[in-house]
C-alpha positions in Angstrom: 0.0 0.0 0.0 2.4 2.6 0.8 4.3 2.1 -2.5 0.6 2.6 -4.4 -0.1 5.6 -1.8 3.7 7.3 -3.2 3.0 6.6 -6.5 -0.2 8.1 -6.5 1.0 11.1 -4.3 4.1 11.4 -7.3 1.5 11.6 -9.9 0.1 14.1 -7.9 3.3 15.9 -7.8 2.8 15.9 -4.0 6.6 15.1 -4.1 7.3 15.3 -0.3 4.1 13.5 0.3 6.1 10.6 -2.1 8.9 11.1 -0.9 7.4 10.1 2.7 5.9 7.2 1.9 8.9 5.9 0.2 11.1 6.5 3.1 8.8 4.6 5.4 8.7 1.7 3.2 12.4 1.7 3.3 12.7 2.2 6.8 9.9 0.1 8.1 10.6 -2.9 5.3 14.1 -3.0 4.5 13.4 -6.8 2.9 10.3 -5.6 0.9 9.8 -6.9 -2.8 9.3 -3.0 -3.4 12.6 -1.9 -2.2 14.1 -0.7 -6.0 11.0 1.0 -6.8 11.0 3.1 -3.1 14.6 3.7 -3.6 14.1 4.8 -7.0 10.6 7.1 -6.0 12.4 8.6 -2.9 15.5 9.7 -5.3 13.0 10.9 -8.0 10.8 12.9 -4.8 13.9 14.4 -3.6 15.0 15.5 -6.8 11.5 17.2 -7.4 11.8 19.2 -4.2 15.4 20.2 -5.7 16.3 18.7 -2.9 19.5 18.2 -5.1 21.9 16.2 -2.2 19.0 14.3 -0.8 18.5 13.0 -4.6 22.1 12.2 -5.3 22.4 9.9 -2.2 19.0 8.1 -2.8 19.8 7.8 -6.6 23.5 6.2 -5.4 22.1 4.1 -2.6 20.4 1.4 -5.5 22.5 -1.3 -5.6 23.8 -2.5 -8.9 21.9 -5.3 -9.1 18.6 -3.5 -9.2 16.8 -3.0 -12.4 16.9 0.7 -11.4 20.5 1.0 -11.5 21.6 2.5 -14.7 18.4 4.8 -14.3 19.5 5.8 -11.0 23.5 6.4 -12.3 22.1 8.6 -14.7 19.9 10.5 -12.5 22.3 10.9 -10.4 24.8 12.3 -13.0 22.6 14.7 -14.3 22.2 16.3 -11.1 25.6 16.6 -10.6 26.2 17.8 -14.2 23.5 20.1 -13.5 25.3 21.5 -10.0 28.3 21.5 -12.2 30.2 18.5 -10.4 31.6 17.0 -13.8 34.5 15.0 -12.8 31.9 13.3 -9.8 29.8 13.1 -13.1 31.8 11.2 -14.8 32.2 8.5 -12.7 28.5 7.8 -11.3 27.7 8.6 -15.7 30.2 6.0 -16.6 29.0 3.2 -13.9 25.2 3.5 -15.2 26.5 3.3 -19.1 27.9 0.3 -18.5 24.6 -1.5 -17.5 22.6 0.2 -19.9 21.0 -1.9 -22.5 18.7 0.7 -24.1 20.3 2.4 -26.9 18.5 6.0 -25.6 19.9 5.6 -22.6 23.0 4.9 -23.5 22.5 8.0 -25.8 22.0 9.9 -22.7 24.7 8.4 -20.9 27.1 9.6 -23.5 25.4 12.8 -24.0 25.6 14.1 -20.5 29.3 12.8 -20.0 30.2 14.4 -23.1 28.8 17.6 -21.8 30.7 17.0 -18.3 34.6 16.6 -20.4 33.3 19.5 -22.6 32.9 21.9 -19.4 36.3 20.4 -18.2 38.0 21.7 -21.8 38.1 18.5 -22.8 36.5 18.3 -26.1 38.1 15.9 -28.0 37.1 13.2 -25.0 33.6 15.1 -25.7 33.6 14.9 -29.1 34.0 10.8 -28.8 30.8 10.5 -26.7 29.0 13.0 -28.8 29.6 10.5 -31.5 29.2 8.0 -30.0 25.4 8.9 -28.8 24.8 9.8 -32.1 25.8 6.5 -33.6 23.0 5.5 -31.7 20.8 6.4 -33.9 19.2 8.8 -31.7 16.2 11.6 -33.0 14.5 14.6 -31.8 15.7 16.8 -29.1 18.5 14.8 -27.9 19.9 14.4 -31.9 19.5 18.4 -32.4 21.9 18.7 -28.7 24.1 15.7 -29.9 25.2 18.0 -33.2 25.1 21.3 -31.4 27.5 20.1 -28.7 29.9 17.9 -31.0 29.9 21.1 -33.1 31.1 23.5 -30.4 33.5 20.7 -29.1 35.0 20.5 -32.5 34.9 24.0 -32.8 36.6 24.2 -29.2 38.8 21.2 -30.6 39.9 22.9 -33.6 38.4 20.4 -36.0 36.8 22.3 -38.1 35.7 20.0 -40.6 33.5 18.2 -38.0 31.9 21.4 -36.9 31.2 22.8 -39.6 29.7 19.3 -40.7 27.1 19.7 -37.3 26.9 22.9 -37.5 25.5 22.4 -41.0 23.4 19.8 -39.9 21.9 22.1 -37.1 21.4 24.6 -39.5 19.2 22.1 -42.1 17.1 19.7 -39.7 16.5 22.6 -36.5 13.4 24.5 -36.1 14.3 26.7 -33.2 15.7 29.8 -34.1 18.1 30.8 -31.5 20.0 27.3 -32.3 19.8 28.0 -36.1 21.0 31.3 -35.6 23.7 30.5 -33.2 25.1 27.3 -36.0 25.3 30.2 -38.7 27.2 32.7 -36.4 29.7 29.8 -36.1 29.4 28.7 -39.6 30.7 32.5 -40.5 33.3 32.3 -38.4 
């Protein structure tokens, strides 16, 4: 019950409510068959409240042999990308890629360690995850950031070539104008 009561509370976006329920669940049945998904609501709850180091420790605290766990790694990471934490990134990113068995995920793996070595001024280690992500076969929002971000690491990088061949792409296939715009200022340059 109190897992149905959090979930319903989540969809509710009555996130402290969730988070609640989840903590007792953990706290009052540690050997519960529900365990993963509290762990898993509790980290999602927390991060909702932008309670941004509650979320990181409940994200961490599933165990790798959870079906949560490459979820959770890259929850975690993108909260630390987002609090700008990149090398802590790139560890907890690069534990959840390698049990992820979706190729989106893995896309999004990739994508946000390629963002974390890009803020580090490491580009070309970027520009190898961009690609990678990409090779993936990936569409929509996350493709249009993929070629965006390879083509400011390849700018960054000094491979021209490879930016001006995202860049171009950005240009071609993107409907928001501030992107567009942006890919032709770089284009001229």
């Amino acid at each position: 019950a109190l897992i149905q009561l959090g979930e319903l509370h989540f969809g509710r976006r009555e996130y402290a409510r969730a988070a609640e329920r989840a903590q007792r669940l953990l706290d009052e049945f540690p050997n519960s068959q529900y365990i993963n998904e509290a762990q898993m609501r509790l980290a999602l709850s927390r991060q909702s409240l932008g309670d941004t180091d509650g979320a990181v420790a409940a994200f961490l605290a599933i165990p790798e042999d959870s079906p949560h766990f490459a979820r959770a790694r890259l929850g975690a990471g993108h909260t630390l990308v987002t609090q700008s934490l990149f090398p802590e990134a790139i560890d907890v990113l690069g534990a959840g890629l390698e049990r992820a068995k979706e190729d989106g995920l893995r896309a999004s793996f990739n994508y946000l360690i390629g963002q974390s070595h890009s803020s580090q001024g490491a580009y070309r280690k970027a520009i190898v995850h961009f690609s990678n992500a990409l090779g993936l076969g990936v569409k929509d929002n996350l493709e249009e950031a993929l070629h965006f971000s390879r083509g400011n690491a390849a700018f960054l990088a000094e491979n021209y070539d490879l930016a001006v061949q995202d860049f171009g792409w950005v240009v071609e296939n993107v409907r928001d104008d501030d992107k567009v715009r942006s890919a032709k200022n770089a284009l001229s340059l």
